[in-house]
C-alpha positions as CSV (number, residue, x, y, z in Angstrom):
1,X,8.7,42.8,-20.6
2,X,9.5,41.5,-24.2
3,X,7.0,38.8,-25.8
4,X,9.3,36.3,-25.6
5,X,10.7,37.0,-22.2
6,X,6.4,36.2,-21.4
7,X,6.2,33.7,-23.0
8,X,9.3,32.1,-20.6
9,X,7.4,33.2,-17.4
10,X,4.3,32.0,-17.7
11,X,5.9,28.5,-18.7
12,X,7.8,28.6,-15.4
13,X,5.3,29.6,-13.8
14,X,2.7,27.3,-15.5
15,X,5.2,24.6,-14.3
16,X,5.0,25.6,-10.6
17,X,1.5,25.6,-10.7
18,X,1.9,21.9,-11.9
19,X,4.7,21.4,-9.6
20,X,2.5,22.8,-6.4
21,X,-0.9,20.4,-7.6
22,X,1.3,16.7,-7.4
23,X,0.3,14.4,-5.0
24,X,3.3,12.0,-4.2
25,X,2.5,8.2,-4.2
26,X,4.5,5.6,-2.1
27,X,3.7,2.2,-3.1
28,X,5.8,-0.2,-0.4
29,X,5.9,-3.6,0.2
30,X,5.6,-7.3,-1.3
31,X,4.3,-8.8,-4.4
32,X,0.8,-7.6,-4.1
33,X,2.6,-4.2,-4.2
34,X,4.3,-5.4,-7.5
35,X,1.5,-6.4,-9.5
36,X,2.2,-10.1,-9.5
37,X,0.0,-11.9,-10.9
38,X,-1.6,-9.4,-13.0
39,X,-0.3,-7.7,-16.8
40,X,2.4,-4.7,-16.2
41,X,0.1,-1.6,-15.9
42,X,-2.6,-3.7,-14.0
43,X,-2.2,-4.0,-10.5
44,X,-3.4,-2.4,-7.9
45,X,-1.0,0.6,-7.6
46,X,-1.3,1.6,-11.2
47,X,-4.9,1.7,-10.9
48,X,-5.0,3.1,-7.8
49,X,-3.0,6.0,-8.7
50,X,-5.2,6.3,-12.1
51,X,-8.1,6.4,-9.6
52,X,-6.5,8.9,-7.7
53,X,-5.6,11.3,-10.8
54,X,-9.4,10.8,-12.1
55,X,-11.0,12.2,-9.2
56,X,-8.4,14.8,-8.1
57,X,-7.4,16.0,-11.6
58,X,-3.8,16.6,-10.9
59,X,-1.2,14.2,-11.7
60,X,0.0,12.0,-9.1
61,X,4.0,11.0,-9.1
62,X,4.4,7.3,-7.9
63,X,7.3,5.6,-6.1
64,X,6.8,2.2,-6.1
65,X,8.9,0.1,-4.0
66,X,7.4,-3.4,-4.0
67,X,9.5,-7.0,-3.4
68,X,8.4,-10.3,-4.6
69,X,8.3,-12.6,-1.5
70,X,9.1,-10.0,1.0
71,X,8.1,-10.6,4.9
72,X,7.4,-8.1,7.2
73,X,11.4,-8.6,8.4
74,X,12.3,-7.9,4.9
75,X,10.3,-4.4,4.6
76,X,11.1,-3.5,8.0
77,X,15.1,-4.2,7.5
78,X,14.6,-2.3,3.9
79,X,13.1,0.9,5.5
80,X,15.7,1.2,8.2
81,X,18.4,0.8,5.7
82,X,17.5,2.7,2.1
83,X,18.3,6.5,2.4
84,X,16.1,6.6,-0.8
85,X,13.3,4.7,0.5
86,X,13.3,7.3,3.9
87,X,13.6,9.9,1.5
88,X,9.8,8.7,-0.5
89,X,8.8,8.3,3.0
90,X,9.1,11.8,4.3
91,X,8.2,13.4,1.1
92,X,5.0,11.2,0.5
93,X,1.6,12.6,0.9
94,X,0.0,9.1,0.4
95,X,1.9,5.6,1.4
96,X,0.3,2.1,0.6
97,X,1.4,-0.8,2.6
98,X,1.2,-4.3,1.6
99,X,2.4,-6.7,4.4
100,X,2.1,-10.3,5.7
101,X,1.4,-12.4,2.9
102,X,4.2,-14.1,2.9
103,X,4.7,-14.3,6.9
104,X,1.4,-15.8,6.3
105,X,2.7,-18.8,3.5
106,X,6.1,-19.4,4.7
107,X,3.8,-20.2,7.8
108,X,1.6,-22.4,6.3
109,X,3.6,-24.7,4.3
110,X,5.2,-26.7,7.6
111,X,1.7,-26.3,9.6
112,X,-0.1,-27.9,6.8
113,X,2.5,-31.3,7.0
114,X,2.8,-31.3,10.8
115,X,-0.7,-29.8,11.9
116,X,1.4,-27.6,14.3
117,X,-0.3,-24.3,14.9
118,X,3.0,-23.1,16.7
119,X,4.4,-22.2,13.3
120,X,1.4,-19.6,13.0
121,X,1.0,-18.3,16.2
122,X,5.1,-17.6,16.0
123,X,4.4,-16.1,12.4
124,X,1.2,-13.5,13.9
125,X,3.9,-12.4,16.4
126,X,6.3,-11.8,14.4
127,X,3.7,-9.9,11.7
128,X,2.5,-7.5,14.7
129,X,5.9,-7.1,16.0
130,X,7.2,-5.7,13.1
131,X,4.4,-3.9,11.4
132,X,4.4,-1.9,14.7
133,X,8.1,-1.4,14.1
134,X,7.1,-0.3,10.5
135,X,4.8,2.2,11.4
136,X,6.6,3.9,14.0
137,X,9.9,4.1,12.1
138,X,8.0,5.6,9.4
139,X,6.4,8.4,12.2
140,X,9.7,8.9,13.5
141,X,10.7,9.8,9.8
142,X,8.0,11.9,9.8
143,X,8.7,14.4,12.3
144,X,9.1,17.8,12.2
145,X,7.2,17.8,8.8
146,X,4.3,19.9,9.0
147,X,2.8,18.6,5.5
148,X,-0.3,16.0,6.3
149,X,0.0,12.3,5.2
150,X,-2.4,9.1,4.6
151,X,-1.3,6.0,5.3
152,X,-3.5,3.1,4.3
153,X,-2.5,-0.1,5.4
154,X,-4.2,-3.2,3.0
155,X,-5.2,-6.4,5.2
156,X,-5.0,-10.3,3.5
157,X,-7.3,-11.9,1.6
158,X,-7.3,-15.6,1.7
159,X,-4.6,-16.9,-0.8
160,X,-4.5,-20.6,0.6
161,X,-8.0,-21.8,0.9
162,X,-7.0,-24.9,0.7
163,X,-4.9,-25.3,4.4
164,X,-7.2,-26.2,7.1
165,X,-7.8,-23.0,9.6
166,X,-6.0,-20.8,7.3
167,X,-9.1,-18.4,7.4
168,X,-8.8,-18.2,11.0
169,X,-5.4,-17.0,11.1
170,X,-6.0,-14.7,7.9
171,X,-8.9,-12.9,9.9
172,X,-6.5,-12.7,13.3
173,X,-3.6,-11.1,11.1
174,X,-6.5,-8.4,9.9
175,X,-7.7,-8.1,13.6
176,X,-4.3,-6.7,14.4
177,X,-4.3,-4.5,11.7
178,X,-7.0,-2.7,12.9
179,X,-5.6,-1.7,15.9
180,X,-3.4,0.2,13.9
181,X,-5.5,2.5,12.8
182,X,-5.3,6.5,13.8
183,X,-6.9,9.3,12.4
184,X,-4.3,9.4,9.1
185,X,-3.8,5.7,9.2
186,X,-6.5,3.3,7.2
187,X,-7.4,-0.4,6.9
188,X,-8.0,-1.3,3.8
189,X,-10.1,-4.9,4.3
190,X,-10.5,-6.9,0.9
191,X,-10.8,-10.1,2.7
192,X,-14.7,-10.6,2.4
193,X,-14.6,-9.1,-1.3
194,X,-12.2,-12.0,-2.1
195,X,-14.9,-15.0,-0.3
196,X,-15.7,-17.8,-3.0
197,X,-14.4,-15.7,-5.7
198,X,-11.2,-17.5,-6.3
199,X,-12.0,-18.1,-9.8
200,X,-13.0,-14.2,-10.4
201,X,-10.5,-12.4,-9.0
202,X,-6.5,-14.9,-8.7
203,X,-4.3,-15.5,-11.2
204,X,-3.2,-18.8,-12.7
205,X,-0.8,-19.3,-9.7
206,X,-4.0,-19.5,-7.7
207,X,-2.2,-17.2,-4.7
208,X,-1.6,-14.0,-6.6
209,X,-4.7,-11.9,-7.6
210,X,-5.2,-11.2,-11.3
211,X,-6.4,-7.7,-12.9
212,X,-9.9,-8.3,-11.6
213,X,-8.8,-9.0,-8.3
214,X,-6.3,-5.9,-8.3
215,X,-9.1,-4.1,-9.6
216,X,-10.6,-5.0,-6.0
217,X,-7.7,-3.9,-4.2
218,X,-7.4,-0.1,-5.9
219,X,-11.6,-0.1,-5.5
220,X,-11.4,-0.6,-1.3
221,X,-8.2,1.4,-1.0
222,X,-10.5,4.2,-2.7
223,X,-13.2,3.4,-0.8
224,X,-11.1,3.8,2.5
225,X,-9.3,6.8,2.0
226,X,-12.2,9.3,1.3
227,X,-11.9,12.1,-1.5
228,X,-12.5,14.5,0.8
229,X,-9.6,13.7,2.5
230,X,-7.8,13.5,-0.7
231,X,-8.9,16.9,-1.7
232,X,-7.4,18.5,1.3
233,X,-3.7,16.9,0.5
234,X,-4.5,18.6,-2.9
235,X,-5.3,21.7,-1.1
236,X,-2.3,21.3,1.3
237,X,-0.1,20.7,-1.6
238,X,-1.1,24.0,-3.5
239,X,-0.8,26.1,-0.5
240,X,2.7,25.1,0.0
């Protein structure tokens, strides 16, 4: 084999080595999932997947699919309907989910004028309904794939302290999500972190966190999801 002719296989396979040590990110849901609130390269995700390259040492590749406003119905109707999305799903060895925020607000608003909690009891429903949906949809997706996954599924903080009872019905929305969880599925709770730290940790819209409070989120998601189970989608990954 010629020196150059070398030179051009250990590059390839140099490349598959790097190839066979990515971890594949899918970042999916509302604006908490965008960053809002937060300077680009701030938010959780980004720092969450910096996390995740620190203490892994391979580079992670991150697909980040994240909607301003977007309720449960809007996630739910956007995985059943984007090939592409589906796609990120079944390839994924990691998926964040960031869900019922804004079932949550949209809620809120007419219960804080009228004092009805019909509006919130309607909204809970309609949060469990469909984040059951979610995750089954994504496990149907998922079959026939031998390649292990991690799901982990981040709960509400407060964002309206303001609305009478709204910690009540913040703490029932992350009491469902806990039923959720199976042995590749996590809760990611940020609620108590977030207690009498509005100042700390939102951004000027007062809803939204800022970099210190994304800062939280990436911290409990890597608190959640241990490194060792980390380290076996690593090891997973380079088997395959």
């Amino acid at each position: 084999m010629g020196a150059e002719a070398y030179i051009t296989h250990m590059s390839g396979f140099r490349e598959r080595i790097a190839m066979e040590k990515t971890i594949r990110y899918l970042a999916f849901g509302d604006s908490l999932t965008v960053g809002f609130g937060a300077p680009e390269g701030y938010g959780f995700v980004s720092l969450y997947r910096q996390k995740m390259e620190q203490l892994l040492n391979v580079p992670v590749e991150l697909h980040q699919v994240g909607k301003n406003g977007a309720t449960t119905t809007h996630l739910l109707q956007t995985l059943e309907s984007e090939s592409r999305l589906q796609k990120d799903v079944q390839e994924a060895d990691i998926i964040t989910i960031t869900a019922g925020g804004n079932d949550l607000m949209q809620a809120a608003i007419p219960y804080f004028y009228q004092s009805d909690p019909n509006y919130l009891k309607s909204a809970l429903h309609m949060f469990e309904t469909n984040y059951k949906k979610l995750i089954a949809h994504i496990q149907v997706l998922r079959q026939g794939i031998r390649a292990p996954y991690v799901i982990a599924l981040i709960g509400l903080y407060n964002p309206l302290p303001q609305v009478p009872d709204a910690d009540y019905w913040v703490q029932r929305f992350n009491l469902f999500l806990r039923k959720l969880e199976q042995p590749h599925i996590y809760i990611v709770q940020v609620y108590d972190a977030f207690i009498g730290q509005d100042r700390h940790y939102l951004s000027e819209d007062a809803i939204h966190p800022n970099e210190q409070g994304y800062e939280v989120f990436a911290r409990e998601v890597e608190s959640a999801v241990s490194l060792q189970e980390l380290q076996q989608l690593v090891q997973i990954t380079r088997q395959g």
